[in-house]
Each structure stands twice: as C-alpha cells, then as structure tokens.
Phi, psi and omega in degrees: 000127180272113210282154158292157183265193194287315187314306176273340154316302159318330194225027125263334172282279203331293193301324158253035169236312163341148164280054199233175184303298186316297186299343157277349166303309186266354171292321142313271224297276171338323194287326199263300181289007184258317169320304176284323166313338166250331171277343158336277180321310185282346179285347191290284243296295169339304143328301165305317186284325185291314173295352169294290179295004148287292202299329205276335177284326157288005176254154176219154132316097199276152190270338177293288194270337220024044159290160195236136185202109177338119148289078191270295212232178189236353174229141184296134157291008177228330173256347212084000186276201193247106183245041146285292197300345156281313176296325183314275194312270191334320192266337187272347204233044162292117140293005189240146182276155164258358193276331190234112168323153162282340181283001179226030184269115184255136171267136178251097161241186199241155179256105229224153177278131145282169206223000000 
C-alpha cells in the first residue's frame, strides 16, 4: 500500500489557507456545496409535499366500501359500485343553497335576559 506524500497535503493546506485565487476558489466551491447539501432536503420535501396534495386532488371517495381511487373509471375497483350515480345523488341531495353567496349570508341573533 502506497502512502500519499506529505509534500501534496502541505501545498493543499497552503493553497487554502494562503489568500490566493485558487484558495478562494476552492474555499467558494465547499461553501456553495455544503449550502446545496442543507437546502437539498427541503426543497425534496417541498416538492413531495405539492405532488401529495395534487395526488390528493385526483382521489374521490367510494361512499359504498369507502376506498379512495384515482378518478379513472366510472366504477370502483374494489366493490363495483357506480360511482357516477354517486356524484349525481350527491350534487342533487346538497344541503347547502348555492344561490345565494356567502358574503351576503346574515345569522341573526336575538339576545335574551336570564331568569
């Protein structure tokens, strides 16, 4: 096994410790790649989280088995059911008027003395 010499560790310290271009050069170079090395994780994470909440945009619900399934098909893949006739019934059987905004919706309440 061949040892490295001394000669090129000594003239790698110089060169960074010395004020000279090659050493800020290589001092700049370490700086920019220990920098992507801490922001790396979060931009994966980041990334991750906007394709989780996209993927979260494309699942529906089956209301029969209540399996979660990529909206594909017009029938669920794990029990059979018909889940167009599930969106229908859902949109015709709203408890909410949709006629009227929310911004001009008033609760009116009244104020009563205890007794």
């Amino acid at each position: 096994m061949t040892r490295s010499s001394p000669i090129l560790w000594l003239t790698l310290i110089i060169i960074l410790l010395l004020p000279t271009a090659a050493g800020r050069f290589l001092l700049d170079l370490a700086g920019g790649f220990i920098l992507i090395l801490l922001i790396l994780p979060f931009l994966v994470t980041g990334i991750g989280w906007l394709g989780w909440r996209f993927l979260q945009t494309k699942l529906i619900q089956c209301e029969v088995c209540g399996s979660s399934i990529i909206n594909t098909s017009n029938q669920c893949p794990v029990c059979g059911a018909n889940l167009s006739e599930q969106n229908k019934t859902k949109d015709s059987t709203s408890s909410f008027d949709n006629s009227i905004p929310a911004s001009s919706a008033t609760i009116d309440i009244i104020a009563k003395d205890a007794e």
